[in-house]
C-alpha positions in Angstrom: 6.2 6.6 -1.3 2.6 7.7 -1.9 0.7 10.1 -0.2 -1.9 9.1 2.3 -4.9 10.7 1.0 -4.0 9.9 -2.9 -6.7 8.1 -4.4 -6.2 6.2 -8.2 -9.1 7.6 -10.7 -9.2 7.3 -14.1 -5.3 5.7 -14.3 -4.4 4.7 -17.7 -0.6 4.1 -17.1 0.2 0.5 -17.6 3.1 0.4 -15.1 0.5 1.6 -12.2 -2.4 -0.2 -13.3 -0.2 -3.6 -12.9 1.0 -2.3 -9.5 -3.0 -1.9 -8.7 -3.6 -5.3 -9.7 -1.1 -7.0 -8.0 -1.8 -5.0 -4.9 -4.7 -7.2 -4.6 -2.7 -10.3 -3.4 -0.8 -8.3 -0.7 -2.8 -8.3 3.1 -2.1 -5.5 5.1 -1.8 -6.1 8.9 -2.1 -3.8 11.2 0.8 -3.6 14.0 -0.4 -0.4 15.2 3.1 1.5 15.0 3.4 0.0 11.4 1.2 -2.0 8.6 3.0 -5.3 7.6 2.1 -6.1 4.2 2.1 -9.8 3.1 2.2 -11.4 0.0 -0.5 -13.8 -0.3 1.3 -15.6 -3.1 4.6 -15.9 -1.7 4.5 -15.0 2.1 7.3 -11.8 1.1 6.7 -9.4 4.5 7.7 -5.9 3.9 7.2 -3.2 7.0 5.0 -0.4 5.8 5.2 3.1 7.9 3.1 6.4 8.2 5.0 9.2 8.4 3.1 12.2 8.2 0.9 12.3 5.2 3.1 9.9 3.4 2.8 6.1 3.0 6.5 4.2 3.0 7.2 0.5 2.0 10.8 -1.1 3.0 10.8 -3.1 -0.1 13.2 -2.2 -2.6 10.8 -1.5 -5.2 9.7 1.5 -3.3 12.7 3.1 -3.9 11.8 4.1 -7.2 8.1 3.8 -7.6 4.5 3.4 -5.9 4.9 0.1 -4.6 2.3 -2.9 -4.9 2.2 -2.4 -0.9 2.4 0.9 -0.7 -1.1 1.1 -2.5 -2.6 -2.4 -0.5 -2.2 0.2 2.6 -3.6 2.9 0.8 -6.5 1.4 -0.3 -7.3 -0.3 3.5 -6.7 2.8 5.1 -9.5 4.3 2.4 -11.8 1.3 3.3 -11.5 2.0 7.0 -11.1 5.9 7.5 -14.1 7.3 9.3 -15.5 4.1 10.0 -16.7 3.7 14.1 -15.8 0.7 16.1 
């Protein structure tokens, strides 16, 4: 779980700077209710939810850390905030 507003300055943890990498191969989807977030490498799909201010993967890696999808939503959801269509 990370929160929706959390933005990743200055990290020098190694653990989340991988996860920041790797978030780079995961496309996030928008399914209005839900992001899906696929792997670009390996076509895993894992449902990604809002829930409040909080971001929340169904992968299993999310259960005890930031997941790699967890921040690909993040960071979209920075690109696009306050952007008019």
């Amino acid at each position: 779980m990370i929160l929706r507003n959390h933005r990743f300055e200055n990290v020098e943890d190694r653990q989340i700077l991988d996860r920041l990498l790797r978030s780079q191969d995961i496309r996030t989807i928008n399914r209005f209710e839900f992001f899906e977030a696929v792997n670009s490498r390996n076509g895993h799909r894992y449902k990604v939810q809002l829930r409040g201010n909080k971001i929340v993967c169904s992968c299993p890696d999310s259960q005890t850390h930031t997941c790699k999808h967890e921040i690909a939503v993040a960071r979209d959801i920075e690109l696009f905030e306050g952007m008019e269509w």
